[in-house]
C-alpha positions as CSV (number, residue, x, y, z in Angstrom):
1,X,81.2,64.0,66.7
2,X,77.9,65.4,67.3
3,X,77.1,68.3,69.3
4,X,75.9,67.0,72.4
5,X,79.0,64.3,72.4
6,X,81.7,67.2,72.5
7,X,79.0,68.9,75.2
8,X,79.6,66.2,77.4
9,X,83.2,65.6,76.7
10,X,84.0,69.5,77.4
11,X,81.8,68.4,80.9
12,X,84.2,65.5,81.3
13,X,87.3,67.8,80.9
14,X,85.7,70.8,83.4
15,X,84.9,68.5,85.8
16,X,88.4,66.4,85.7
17,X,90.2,70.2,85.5
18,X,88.2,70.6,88.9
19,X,88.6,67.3,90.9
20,X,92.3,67.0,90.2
21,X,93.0,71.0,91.0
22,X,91.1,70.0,94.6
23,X,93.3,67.0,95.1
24,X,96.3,68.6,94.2
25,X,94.9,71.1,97.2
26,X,94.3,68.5,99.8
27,X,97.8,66.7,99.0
28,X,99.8,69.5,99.7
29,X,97.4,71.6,101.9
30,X,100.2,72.8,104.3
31,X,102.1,74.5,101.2
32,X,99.0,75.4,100.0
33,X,98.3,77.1,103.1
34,X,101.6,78.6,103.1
35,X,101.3,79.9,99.8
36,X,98.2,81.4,100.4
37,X,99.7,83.4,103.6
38,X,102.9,83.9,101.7
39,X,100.3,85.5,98.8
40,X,98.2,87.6,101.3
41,X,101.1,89.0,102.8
42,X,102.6,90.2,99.7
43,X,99.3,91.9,98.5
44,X,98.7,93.1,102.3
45,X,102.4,94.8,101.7
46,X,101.6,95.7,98.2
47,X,98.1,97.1,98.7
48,X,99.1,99.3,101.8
49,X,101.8,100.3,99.7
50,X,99.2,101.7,97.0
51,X,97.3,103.2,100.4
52,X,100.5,104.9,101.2
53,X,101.2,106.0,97.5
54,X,97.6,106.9,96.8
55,X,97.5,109.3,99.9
56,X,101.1,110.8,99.0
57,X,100.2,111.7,95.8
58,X,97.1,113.1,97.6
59,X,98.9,115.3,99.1
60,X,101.2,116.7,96.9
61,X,98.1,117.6,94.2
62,X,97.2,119.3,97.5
63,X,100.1,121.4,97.3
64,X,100.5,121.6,93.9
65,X,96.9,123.0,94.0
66,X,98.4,125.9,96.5
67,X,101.1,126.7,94.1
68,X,100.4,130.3,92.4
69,X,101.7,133.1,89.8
70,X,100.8,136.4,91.3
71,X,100.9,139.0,88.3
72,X,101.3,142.7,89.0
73,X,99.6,145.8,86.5
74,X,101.8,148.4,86.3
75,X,101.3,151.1,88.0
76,X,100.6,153.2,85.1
77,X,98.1,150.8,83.5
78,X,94.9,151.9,82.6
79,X,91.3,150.8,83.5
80,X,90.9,149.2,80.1
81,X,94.1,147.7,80.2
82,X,93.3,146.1,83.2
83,X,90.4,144.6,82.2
84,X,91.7,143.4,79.0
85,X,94.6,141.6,81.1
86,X,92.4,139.8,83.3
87,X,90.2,138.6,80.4
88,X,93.6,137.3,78.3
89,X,95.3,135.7,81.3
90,X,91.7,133.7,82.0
91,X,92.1,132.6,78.0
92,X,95.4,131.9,78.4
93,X,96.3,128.0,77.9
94,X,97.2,126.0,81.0
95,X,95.2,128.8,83.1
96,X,92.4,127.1,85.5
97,X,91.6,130.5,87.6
98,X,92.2,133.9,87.9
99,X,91.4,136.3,90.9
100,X,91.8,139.9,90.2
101,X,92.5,141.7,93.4
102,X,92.0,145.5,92.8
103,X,94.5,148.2,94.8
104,X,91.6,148.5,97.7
105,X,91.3,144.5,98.4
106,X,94.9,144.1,98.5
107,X,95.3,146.9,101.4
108,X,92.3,145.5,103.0
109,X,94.6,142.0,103.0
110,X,98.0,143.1,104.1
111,X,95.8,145.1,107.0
112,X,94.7,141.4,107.9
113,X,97.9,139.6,107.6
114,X,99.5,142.1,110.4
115,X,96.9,141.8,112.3
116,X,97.4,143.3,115.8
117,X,100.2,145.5,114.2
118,X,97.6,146.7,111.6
119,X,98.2,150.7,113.0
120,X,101.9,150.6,111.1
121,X,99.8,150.9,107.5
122,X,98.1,154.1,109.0
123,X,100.9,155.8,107.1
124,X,99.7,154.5,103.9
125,X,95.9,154.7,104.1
126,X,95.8,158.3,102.0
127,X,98.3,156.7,99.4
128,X,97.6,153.5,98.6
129,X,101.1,151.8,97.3
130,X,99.7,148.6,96.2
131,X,98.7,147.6,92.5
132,X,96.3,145.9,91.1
133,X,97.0,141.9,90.6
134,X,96.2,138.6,89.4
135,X,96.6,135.5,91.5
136,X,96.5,132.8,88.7
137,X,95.8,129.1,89.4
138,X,97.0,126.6,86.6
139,X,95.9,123.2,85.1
140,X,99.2,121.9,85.2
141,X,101.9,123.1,87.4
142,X,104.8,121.7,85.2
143,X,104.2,124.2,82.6
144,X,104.4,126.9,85.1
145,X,107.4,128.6,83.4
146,X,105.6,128.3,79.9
147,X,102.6,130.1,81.3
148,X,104.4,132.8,83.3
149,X,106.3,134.2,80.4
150,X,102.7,134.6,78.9
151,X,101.1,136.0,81.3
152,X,104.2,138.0,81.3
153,X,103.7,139.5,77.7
154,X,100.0,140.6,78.1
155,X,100.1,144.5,78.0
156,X,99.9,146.1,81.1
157,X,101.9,143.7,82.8
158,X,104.7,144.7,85.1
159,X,105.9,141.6,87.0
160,X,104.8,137.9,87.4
161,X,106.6,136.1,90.7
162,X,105.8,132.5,91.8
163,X,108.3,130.4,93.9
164,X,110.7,128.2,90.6
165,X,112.4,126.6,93.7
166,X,109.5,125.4,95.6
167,X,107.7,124.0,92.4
168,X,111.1,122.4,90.9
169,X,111.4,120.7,94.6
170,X,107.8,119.4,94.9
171,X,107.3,118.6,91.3
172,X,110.8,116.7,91.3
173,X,109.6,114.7,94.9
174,X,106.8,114.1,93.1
175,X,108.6,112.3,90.2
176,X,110.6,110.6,92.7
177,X,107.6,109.5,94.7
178,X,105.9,107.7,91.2
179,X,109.0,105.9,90.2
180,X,110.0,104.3,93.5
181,X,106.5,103.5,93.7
182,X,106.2,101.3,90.1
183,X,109.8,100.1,91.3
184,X,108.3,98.4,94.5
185,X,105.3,97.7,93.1
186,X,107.0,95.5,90.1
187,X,109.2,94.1,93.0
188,X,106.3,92.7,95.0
189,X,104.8,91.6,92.1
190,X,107.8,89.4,91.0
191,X,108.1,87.9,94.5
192,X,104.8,86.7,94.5
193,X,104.9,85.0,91.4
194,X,107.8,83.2,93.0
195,X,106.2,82.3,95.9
196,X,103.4,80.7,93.8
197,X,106.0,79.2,91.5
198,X,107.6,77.5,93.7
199,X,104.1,76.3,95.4
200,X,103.0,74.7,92.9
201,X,107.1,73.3,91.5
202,X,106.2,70.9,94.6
203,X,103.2,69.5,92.9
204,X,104.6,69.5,89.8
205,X,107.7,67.7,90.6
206,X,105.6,65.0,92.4
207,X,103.8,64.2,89.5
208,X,106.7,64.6,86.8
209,X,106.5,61.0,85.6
210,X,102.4,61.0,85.2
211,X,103.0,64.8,83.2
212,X,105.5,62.6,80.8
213,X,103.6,59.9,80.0
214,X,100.4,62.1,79.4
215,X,103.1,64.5,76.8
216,X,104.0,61.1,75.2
217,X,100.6,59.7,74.6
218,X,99.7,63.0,73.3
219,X,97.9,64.7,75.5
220,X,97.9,68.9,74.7
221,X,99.8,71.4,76.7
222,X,97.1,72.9,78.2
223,X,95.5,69.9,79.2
224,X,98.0,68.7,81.3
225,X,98.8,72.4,82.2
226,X,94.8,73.1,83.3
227,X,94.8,71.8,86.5
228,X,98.0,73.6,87.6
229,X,97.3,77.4,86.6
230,X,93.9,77.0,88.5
231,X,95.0,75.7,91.5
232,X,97.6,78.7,91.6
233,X,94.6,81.4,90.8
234,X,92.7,79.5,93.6
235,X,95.8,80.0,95.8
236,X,95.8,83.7,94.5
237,X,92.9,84.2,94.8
238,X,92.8,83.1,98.5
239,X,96.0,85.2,99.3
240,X,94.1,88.6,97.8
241,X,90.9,88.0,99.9
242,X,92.9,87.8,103.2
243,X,94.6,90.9,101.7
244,X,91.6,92.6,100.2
245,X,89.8,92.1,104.0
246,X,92.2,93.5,106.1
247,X,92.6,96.5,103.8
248,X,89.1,97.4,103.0
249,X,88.1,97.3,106.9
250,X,91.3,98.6,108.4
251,X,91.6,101.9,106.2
252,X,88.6,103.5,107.0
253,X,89.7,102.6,110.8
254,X,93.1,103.9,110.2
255,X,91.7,107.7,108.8
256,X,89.3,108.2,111.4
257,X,92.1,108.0,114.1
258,X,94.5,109.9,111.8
259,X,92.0,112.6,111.1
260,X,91.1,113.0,115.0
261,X,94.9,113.3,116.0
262,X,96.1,114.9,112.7
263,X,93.2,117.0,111.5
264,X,95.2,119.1,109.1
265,X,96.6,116.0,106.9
266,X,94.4,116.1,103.5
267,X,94.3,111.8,103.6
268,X,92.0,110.3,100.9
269,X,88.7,109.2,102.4
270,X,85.7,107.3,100.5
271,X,84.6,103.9,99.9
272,X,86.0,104.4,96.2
273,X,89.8,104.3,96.3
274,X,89.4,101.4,99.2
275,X,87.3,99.9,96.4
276,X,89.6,100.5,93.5
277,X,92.9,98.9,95.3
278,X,90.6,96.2,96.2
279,X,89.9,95.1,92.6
280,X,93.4,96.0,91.5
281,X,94.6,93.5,94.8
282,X,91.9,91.0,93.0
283,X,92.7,91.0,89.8
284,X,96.6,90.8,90.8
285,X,96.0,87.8,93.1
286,X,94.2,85.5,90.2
287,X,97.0,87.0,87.7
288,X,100.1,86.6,89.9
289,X,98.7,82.8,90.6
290,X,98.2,82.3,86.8
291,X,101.3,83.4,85.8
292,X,103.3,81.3,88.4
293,X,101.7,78.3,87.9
294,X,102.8,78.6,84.3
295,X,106.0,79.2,84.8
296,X,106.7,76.3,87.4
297,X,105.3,73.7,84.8
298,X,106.8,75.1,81.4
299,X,110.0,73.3,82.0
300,X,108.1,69.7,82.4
301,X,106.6,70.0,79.4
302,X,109.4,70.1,77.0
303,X,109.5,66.0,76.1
């Protein structure tokens, strides 16, 4: 076969793959319809879901961004000592910042935190109690324990404190968080390919006899199987564009009125992770369609 006779035959086959696909659409267009709401809803559900998610996890970086070790110098440490400490805890893996807050910047501090009963540290001003410190930010708070005992063994050290029970609870709700997340997430998923497989079953049951003939003649798989995944990636597709809308217009909506009544919530704002869910809404619509399409025909194939 020459080249321009298999051009026009792939034409023949794009253009059949088309006109049967939008037949198949005006047939059934009230389950198509249905399928299509069915489809934005899920994604609506499964995309505010990733909002919600998204802005949790927000949050709790927030936190786990406010989660400290304060290291203390002994009392008796010298200058050098000092110096040295602050240098190795900086160097010290897992370590993102280190404050050093001298004797005279912690008093100033304490004065500050009892405010209006500031006089009661009159009794200490000649004889400053305090010691000199580190306040130590880290990469990752899970290795918090790791990097304590470090910080611990540098010379000079006396005592390390940070709060075990407050980062055990938050990185724990964290975990928690994640997993029931991917577990609703796969959920939604799965019903959606059901809702799609069953669509299109319709379709496919209608036409059961014309699918056998075509096997027993021998047309291929995927050319009886063609016109079926794309109308469910066109019913997808429609389902994650309703979805994709409402999302991408009603966030921004949503954090403005949050942000004016809740001011002190850190919620995720920008046009990039609207954007992001958007394509991952997208891409799951066409997929999702795809996928159920295939499964609702794989049984009439097997003649």
């Amino acid at each position: 076969m020459t080249r321009e006779g298999n051009t026009n035959m792939k034409l023949r086959s794009f253009r059949r793959l088309w006109i049967e696909t939008i037949s198949s659409l005006k047939r059934n267009r009230v389950m198509s319809l249905a399928s299509v709401g069915t489809v934005a809803v899920a994604l609506l559900v499964l995309g505010s879901f990733m909002v919600f998610a998204g802005n949790v996890d927000h949050m709790v970086k927030d936190l786990e961004g406010q989660v400290e070790i304060t290291a203390y110098f002994d009392e008796e440490a010298s200058d050098l000592q000092v110096t040295e400490g602050t240098v190795l805890a900086a160097e010290t893996d897992n370590v993102g910042e280190v404050m050093f807050i001298c004797q005279e910047e912690a008093l100033v501090m304490l004065h500050e935190q009892f405010g209006e009963d500031s006089d009661l540290l009159e009794a200490v001003e000649g004889a400053n109690p305090l010691r000199h410190s580190m306040q130590i930010k880290l990469v990752n708070q899970e290795k918090i324990e790791e990097t304590a005992q470090e910080i611990k063994n540098i010379d000079g050290i006396a005592e390390v404190q940070y709060k075990s029970e407050v980062v055990e609870r938050l990185l724990g709700f964290t975990r928690m968080i994640r997993t029931f997340g991917m577990a609703v997430a796969l959920f939604l998923v799965f019903l959606t390919v059901f809702m799609i497989s069953n669509t299109i079953k319709l379709t496919v049951f209608a036409r059961r006899r014309e699918i056998g003939i075509m096997k027993l003649v021998g047309a291929g798989d995927w050319f009886i199987r063609g016109p079926f995944v794309l109308e469910g990636m066109i019913l997808g597709l429609g389902g994650a564009l309703i979805s994709i809308l409402i999302i991408y217009f009603g966030y921004p909506a949503l954090v403005r009125s949050l942000t004016q009544t809740l001011p002190f919530l850190p919620l995720v704002e920008g046009d990039g992770f609207v954007e992001e869910i958007c394509r991952v809404l997208l891409g799951a619509g066409v997929v999702i369609g795809a996928l159920g399409s295939f499964i609702s025909i794989r049984r009439y194939l097997q003649v």
